[in-house]
C-alpha positions in Angstrom: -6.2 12.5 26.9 -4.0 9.7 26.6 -0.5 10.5 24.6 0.8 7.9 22.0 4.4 7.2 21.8 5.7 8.3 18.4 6.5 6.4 15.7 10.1 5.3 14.8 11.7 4.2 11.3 12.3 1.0 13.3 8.7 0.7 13.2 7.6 0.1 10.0 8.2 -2.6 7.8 8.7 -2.4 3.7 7.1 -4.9 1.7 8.1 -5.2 -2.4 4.4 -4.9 -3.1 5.0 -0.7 -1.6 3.2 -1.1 1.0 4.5 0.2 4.4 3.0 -1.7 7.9 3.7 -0.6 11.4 1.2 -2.1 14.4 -0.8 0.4 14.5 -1.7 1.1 11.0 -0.9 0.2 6.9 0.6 2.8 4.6 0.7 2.7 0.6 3.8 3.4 -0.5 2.8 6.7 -2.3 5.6 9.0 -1.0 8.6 9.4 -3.2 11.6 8.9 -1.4 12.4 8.5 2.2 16.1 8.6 3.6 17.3 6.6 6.9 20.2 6.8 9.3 20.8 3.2 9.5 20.8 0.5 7.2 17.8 -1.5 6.6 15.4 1.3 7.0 16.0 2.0 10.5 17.0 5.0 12.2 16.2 8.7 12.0 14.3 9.7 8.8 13.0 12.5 6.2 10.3 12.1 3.2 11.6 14.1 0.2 9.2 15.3 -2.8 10.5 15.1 -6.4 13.4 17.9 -6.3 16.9 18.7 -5.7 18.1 18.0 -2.5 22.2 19.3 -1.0 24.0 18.3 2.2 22.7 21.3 3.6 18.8 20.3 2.8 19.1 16.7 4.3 18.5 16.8 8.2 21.4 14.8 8.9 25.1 15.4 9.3 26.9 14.7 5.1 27.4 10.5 4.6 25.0 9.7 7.3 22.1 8.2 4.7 22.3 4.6 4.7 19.5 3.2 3.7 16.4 4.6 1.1 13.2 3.9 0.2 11.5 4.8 -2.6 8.1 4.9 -3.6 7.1 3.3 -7.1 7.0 5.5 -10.1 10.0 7.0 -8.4 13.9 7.3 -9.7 16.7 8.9 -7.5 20.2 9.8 -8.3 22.4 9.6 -5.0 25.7 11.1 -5.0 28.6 10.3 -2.7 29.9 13.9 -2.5 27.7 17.7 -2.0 26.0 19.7 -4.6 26.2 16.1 -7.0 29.3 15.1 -6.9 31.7 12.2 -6.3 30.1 8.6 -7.1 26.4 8.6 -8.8 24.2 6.1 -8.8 20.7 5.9 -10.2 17.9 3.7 -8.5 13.8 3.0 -9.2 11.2 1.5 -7.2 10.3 -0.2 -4.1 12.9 -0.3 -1.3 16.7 0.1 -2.2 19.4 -0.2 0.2 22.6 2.1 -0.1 26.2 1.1 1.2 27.9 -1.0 -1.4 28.8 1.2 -3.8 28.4 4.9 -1.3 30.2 3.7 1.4 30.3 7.3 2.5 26.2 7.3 2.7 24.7 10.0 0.1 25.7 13.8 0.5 23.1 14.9 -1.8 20.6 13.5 -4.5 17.7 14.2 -6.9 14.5 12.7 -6.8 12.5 12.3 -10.0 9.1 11.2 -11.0 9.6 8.5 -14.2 6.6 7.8 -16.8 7.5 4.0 -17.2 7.1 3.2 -14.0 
């Protein structure tokens, strides 16, 4: 049995329409929100379902969250500092990058399903 390398953030490529394509196959941009290590969705990274999420529920070290995607039908509130604090911001949609206003990277954040989407 032959063993695939695995796949990377670096892989895949975001396209406004939501839809996610790496080489080897297409993706529909169905999940809610995904965090990244690096900026332009590259990097480590962890899907999140709707919910609360702290510093100590995101797999990387507090700050480290550059970049996020998120899934139509889809609104997250990132906050600078843990347990929602510090600077908030609130995004929708496909593919939003985060730096300019956390330059910290996000500590914690919630991740909501919207009905105007």
């Amino acid at each position: 049995m032959e063993n695939e390398s695995p796949l990377h953030a670096s892989d895949f490529r975001f396209h406004e329409s939501g839809t996610i394509t790496t080489e080897r196959f297409v993706l529909i941009g169905t999940d809610p929100c995904v965090l990244f290590t690096e900026r332009d969705f590259g990097g480590d990274s962890q899907i999140l379902e709707p919910g609360e999420y702290t510093s100590s529920s995101i797999h990387f070290a507090p700050g480290s969250v550059r970049s996020v995607f998120i899934g139509a039908g889809f609104q997250v509130t990132l906050f600078s500092g843990d347990n929602f604090s510090g600077h908030r911001t609130v995004v929708r949609g496909n593919g939003v990058t985060v730096g300019q206003q956390l330059d910290g990277g996000v500590s914690s954040l919630r991740v909501e399903a919207i009905q105007d989407a």
